[in-house]
C-alpha positions in Angstrom: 0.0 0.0 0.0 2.6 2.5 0.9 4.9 1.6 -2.0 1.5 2.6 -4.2 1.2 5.7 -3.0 4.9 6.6 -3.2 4.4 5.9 -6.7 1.8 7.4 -7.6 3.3 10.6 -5.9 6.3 10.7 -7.9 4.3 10.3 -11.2 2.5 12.7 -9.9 4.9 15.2 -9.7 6.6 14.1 -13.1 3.2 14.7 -15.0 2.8 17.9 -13.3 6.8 18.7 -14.2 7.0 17.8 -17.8 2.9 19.5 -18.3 4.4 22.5 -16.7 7.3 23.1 -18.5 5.2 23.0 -22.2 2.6 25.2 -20.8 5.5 28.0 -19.4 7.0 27.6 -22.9 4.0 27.5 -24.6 2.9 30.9 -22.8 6.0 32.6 -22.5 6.5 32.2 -27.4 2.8 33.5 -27.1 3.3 36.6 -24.8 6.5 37.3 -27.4 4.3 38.0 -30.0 4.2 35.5 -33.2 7.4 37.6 -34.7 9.9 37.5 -31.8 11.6 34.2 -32.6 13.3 32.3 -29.8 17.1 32.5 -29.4 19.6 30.1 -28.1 22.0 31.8 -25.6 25.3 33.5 -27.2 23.5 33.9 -30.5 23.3 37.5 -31.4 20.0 38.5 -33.3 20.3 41.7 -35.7 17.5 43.4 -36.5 17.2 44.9 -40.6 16.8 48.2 -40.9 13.4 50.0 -42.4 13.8 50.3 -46.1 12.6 53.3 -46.2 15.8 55.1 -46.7 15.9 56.9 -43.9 18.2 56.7 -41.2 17.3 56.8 -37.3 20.7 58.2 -36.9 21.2 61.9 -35.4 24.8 61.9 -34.9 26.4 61.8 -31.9 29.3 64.1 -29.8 32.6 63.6 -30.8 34.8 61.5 -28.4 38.3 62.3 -28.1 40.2 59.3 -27.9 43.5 58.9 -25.9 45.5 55.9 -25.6 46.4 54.6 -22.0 49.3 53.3 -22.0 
């Protein structure tokens, strides 16, 4: 009886691990919005610019640069 009930427990908590995990990945692609893509970590994602032809870019401040030796 005990060893039952033991077992049922841990499948139990196995179904509930591996339903869990799908539904957090299931609603965390969905909250992303259906064009964010999911990225594997160290992959760098670059975004194309509008083709518009204009450019976001306003300049900047110069920098003066000094080597440090």
């Amino acid at each position: 009886m005990l060893f039952k009930v033991i077992l049922f427990f841990f499948l139990f908590c196995y179904a509930v691990y591996r339903i869990g995990g799908f539904l957090i990945k299931f609603i965390t692609f969905n909250s992303t919005g259906s064009k964010s893509r999911v990225h594997k970590k160290g992959n760098i994602r670059v975004d194309k610019q509008q083709k518009n032809g204009k450019s976001h870019y306003d300049g900047g401040d110069y920098v003066d640069f000094e080597e440090v030796k």
